[in-house]
N, C-alpha and C positions, 0 to 999 in steps of 0.2 A: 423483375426480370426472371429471375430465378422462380418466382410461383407460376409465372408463363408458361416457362419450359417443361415444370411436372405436370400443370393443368392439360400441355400438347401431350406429352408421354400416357396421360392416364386416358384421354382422348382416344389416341391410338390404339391404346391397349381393347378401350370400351370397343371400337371397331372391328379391330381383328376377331373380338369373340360376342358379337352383339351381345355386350354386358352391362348392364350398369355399375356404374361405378363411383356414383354419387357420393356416398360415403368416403370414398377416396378423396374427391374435389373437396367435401367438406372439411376432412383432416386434414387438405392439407391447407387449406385457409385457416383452419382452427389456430393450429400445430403444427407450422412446418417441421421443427425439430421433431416430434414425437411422426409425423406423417416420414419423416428420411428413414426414423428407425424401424420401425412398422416395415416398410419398406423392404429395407438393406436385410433385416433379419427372416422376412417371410418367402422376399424371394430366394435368399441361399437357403433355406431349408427346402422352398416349395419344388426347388430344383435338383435337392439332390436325390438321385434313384439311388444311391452307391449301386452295391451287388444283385439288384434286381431288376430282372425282366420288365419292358415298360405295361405289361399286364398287369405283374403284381401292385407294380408302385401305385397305379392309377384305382383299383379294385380297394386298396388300403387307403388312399385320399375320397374314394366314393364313399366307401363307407363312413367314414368321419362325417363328410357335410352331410351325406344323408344321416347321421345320429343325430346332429345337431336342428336337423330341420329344416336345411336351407338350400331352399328348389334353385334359386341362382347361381349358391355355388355348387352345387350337381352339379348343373346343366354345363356350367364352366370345366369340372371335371369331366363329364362326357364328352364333352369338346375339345377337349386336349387330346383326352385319350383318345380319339378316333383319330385328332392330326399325328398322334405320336404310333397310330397304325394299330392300334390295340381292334379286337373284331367288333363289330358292332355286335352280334351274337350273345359275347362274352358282357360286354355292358347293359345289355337288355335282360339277360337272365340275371344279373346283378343287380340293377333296378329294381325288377319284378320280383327281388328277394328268394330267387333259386339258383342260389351259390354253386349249387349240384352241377348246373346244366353248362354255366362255364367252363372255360380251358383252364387247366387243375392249378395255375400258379396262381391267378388272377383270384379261385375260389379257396386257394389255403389263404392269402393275403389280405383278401375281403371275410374271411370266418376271424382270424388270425384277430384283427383290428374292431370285429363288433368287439372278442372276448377283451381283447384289451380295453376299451371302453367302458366294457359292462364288469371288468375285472369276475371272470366268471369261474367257475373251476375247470373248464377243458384247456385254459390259459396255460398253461404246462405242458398237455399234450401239444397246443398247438404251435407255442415256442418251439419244441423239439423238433416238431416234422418240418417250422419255418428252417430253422439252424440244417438241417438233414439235407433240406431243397435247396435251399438259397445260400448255405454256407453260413460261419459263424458269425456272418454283420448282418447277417440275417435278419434277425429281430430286432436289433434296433436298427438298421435301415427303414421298416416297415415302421419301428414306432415314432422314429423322425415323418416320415411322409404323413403321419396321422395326426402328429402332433401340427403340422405344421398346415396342417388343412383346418384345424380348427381355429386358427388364430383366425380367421375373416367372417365367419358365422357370428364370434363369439363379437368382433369387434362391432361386426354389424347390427348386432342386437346393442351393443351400449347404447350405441346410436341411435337407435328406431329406426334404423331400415333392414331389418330383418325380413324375410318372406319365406314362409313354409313352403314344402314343398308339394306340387300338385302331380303335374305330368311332365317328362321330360320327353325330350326328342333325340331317341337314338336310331341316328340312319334316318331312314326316310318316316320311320313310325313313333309316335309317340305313347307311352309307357307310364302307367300310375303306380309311383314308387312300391316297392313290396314294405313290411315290416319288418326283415332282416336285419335291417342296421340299427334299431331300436334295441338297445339295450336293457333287459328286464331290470323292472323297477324294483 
């Protein structure tokens, strides 16, 4: 009864954002217990913005899957982001790896989250101007939303259903990721 009703909830979800979510169906037949936790701890993280603009938050979750490689969850992220109003504008030059051409919260949040990934040295500068912009939960608001974007890449590669990412669809256009979120090796 109970696998029923996660099997219809992940259903739904697959619908609402024509996603796959196989992986899902699979853990939760694997692993109910480990598919609740998964779960419980990705959506309260996947949801919280705290103190930021849904620009930032979504610019800082793009970035992650696109590090991690996974055209799926972009495309999931782009699709939030455009129902949660964020501009298509501002996602497509985030895509296309020109942070520049974004609206400035979305592009400190999206630079903000490659450095943290890549732990790179403008990581300092770019905490301060987060904390400046977004106030002191600043940073780690943006490092929860980062962090919590990669819990489903990461899972989906245990799994073998991983998919790189090719072209996304933001707005009516579609878009072949830039190199931006790639963190030097």
């Amino acid at each position: 009864m109970l696998n029923r009703f996660l099997h219809a909830r992940i259903r739904a979800f697959e619908h609402r954002y024509g996603y796959d979510g196989g992986y899902m169906h699979e853990l939760a037949d694997l692993d109910r217990a480990g598919f609740l936790r998964f779960m419980r701890t990705s959506s309260g993280l996947g949801q919280h913005a705290g103190c930021l603009p849904p620009a930032a938050f979504f610019a800082a979750r793009l970035a992650a899957v696109m590090h991690e490689d996974c055209g799926p969850c972009a495309q999931l992220v782009v699709d939030m982001a455009l129902a949660a109003g964020v501009a298509p504008a501002t996602l497509a030059a985030l895509v296309g790896g020109r942070p520049g051409e974004a609206d400035a919260d979305a592009a400190l949040a999206f630079r903000f989250a490659i450095a943290l990934l890549g732990v790179t040295p403008e990581l300092d500068a770019l905490r301060d101007a987060a904390t400046t912009r977004f106030g002191a939960a600043g940073p780690a608001d943006l490092g929860l939303a980062v962090v919590s974007a990669r819990i489903y890449p990461v899972l989906k590669r245990a799994m073998g259903h991983a998919h790189a990412c090719q072209r996304l669809r933001v707005g009516s256009g579609d878009i072949v990721p830039g190199l931006a979120a790639r963190a030097p090796a």
